[in-house]
py3Dmol code that shows the C-alpha trace and the ligand (Angstrom):
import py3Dmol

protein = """\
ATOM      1  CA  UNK A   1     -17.336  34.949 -28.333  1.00  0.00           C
ATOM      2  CA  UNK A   2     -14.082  33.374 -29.073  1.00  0.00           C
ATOM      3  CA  UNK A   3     -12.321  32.407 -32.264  1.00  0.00           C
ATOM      4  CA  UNK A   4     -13.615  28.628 -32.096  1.00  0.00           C
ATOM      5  CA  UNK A   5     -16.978  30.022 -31.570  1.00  0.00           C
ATOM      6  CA  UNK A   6     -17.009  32.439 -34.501  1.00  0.00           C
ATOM      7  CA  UNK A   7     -15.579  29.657 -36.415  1.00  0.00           C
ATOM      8  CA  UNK A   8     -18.357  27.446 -35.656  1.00  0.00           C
ATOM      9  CA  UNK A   9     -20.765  30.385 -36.620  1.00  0.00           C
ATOM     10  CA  UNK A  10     -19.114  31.011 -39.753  1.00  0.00           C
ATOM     11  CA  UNK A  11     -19.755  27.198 -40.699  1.00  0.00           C
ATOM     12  CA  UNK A  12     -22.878  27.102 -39.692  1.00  0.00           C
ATOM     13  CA  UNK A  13     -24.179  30.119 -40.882  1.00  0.00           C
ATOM     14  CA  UNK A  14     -22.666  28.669 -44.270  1.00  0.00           C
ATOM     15  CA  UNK A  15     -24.365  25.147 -43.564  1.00  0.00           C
ATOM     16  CA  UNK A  16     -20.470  23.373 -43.630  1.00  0.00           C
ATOM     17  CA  UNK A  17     -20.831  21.502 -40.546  1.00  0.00           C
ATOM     18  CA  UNK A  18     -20.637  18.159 -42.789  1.00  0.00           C
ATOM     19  CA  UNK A  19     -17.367  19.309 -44.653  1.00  0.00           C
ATOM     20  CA  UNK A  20     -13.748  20.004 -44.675  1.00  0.00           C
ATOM     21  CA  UNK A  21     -13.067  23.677 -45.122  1.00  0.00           C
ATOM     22  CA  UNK A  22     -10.312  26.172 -44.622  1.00  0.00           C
ATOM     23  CA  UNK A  23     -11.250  29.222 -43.562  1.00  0.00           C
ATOM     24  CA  UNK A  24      -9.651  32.684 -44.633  1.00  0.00           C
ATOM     25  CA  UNK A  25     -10.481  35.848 -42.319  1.00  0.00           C
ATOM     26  CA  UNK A  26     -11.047  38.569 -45.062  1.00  0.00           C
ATOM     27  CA  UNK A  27     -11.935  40.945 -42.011  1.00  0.00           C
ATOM     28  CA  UNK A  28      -9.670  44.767 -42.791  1.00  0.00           C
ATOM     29  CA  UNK A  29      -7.880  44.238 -38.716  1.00  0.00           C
ATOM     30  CA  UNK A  30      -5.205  41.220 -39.480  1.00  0.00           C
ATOM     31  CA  UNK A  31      -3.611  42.467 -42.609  1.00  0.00           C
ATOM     32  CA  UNK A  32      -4.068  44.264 -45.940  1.00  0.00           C
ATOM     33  CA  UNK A  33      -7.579  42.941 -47.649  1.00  0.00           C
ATOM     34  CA  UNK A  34      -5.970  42.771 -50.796  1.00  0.00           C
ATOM     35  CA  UNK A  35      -3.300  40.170 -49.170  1.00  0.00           C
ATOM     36  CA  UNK A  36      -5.839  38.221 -47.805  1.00  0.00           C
ATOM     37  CA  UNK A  37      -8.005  38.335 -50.681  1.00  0.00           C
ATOM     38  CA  UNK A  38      -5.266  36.937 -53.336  1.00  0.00           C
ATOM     39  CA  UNK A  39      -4.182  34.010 -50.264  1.00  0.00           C
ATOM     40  CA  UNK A  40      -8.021  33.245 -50.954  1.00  0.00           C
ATOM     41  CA  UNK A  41      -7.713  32.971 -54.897  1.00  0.00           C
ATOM     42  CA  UNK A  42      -4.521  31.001 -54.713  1.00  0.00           C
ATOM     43  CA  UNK A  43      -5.919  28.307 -52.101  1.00  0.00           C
ATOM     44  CA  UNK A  44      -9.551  28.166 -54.205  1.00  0.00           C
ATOM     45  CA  UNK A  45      -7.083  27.547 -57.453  1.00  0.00           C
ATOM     46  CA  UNK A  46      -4.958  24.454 -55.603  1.00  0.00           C
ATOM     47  CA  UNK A  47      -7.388  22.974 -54.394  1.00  0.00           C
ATOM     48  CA  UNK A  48      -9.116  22.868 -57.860  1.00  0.00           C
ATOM     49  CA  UNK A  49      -5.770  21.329 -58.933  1.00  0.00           C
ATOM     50  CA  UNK A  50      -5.673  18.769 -57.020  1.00  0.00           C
ATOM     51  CA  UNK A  51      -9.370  18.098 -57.002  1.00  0.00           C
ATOM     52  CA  UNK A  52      -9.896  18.763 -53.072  1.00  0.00           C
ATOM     53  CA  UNK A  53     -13.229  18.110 -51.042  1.00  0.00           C
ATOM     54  CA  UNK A  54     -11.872  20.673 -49.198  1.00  0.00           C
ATOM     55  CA  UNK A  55     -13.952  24.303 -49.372  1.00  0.00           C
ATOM     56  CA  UNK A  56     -12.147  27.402 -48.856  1.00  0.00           C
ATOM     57  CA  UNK A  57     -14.218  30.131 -47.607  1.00  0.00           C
ATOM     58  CA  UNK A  58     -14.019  33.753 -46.404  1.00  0.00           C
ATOM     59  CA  UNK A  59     -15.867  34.756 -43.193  1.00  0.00           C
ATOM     60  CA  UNK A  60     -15.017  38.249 -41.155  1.00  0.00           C
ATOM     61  CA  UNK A  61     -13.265  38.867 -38.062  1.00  0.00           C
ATOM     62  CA  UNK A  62     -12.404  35.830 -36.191  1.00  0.00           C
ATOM     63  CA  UNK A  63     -10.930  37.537 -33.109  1.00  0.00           C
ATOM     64  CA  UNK A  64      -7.496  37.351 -33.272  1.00  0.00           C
ATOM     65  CA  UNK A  65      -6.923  40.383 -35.453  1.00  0.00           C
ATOM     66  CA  UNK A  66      -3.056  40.588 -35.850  1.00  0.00           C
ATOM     67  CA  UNK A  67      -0.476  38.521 -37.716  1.00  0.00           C
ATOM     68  CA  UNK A  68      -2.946  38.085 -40.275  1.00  0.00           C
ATOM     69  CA  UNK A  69      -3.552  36.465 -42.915  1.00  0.00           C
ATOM     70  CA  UNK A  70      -5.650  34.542 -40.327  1.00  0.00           C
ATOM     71  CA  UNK A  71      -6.835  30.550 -41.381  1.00  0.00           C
ATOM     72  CA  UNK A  72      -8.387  28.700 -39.821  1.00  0.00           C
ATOM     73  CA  UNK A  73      -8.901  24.541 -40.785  1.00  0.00           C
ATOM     74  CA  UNK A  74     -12.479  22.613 -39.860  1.00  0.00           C
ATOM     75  CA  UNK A  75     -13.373  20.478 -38.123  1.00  0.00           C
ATOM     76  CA  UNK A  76      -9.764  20.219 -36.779  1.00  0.00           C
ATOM     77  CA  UNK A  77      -9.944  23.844 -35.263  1.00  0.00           C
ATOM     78  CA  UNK A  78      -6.312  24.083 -36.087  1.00  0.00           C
ATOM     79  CA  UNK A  79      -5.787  28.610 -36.161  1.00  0.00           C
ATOM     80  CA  UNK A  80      -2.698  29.611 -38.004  1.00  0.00           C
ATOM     81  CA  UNK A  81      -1.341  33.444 -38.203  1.00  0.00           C
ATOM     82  CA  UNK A  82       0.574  34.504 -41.094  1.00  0.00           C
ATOM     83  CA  UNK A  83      -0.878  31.968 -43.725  1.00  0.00           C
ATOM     84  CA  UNK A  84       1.302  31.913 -46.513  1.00  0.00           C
ATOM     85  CA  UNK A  85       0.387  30.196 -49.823  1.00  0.00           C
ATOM     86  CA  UNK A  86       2.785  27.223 -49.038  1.00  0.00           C
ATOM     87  CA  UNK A  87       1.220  27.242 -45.239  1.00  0.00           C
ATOM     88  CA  UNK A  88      -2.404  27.785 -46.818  1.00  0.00           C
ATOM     89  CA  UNK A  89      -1.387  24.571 -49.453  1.00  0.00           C
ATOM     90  CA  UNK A  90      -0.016  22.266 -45.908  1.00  0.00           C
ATOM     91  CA  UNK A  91      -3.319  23.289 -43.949  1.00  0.00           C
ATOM     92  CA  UNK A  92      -5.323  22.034 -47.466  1.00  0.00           C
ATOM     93  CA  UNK A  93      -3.536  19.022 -47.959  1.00  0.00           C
ATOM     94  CA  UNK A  94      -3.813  18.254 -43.775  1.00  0.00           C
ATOM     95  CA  UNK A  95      -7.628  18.504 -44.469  1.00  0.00           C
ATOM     96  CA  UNK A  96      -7.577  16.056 -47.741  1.00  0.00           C
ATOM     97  CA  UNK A  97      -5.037  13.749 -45.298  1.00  0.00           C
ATOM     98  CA  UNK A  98      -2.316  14.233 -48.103  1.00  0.00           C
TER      99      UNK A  98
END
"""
ligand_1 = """\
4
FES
S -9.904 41.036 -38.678
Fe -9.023 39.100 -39.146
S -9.112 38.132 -37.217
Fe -10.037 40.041 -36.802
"""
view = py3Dmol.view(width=600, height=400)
view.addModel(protein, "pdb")
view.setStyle({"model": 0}, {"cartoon": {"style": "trace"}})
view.addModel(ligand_1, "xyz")
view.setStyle({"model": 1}, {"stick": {}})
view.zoomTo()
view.show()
């Protein structure tokens, strides 16, 4: 399966399919868990500040597995490699149409 298709999995498994949501591969192959983990904190805490309908969730490996921390934005299908917190903030805002 490819990374669009574990994507899709990941949102449906999590029933998302009617929502915005950014994605955050917490899987141990694309970087340090701990790095991902705290990119997932500081997205769920800006989009609480600026009162986004955008969901950030964790899901495991999405396939690419390198250059992580791995995101992923839905429905746009946009992957990005090396997700910062400002590049995690521009995929959010993207989503909201900011
Ligand atoms: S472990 Fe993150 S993409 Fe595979």
């Amino acid at each position: 399966m490819g990374k669009r298709g574990k994507l899709r999995k990941a949102i449906h498994k999590r029933e998302l399919e009617q929502e915005t949501a950014l994605v955050i591969c917490v899987g141990k192959r694309c970087c340090d868990r701990e790095e991902s983990q705290a990119l997932v904190e500081a997205m769920r805490e800006y989009s609480g500040e600026i009162h986004a309908h955008t969901r950030v969730v964790t899901t495991g490996c999405l396939g690419i597995c390198k250059k992580g921390p791995i995101a992923a934005s839905y429905p746009t299908m946009k992957f990005k490699k090396h997700v910062t917190r400002k590049r995690g903030r521009k995929m959010i805002d993207k989503l909201e149409g900011r």
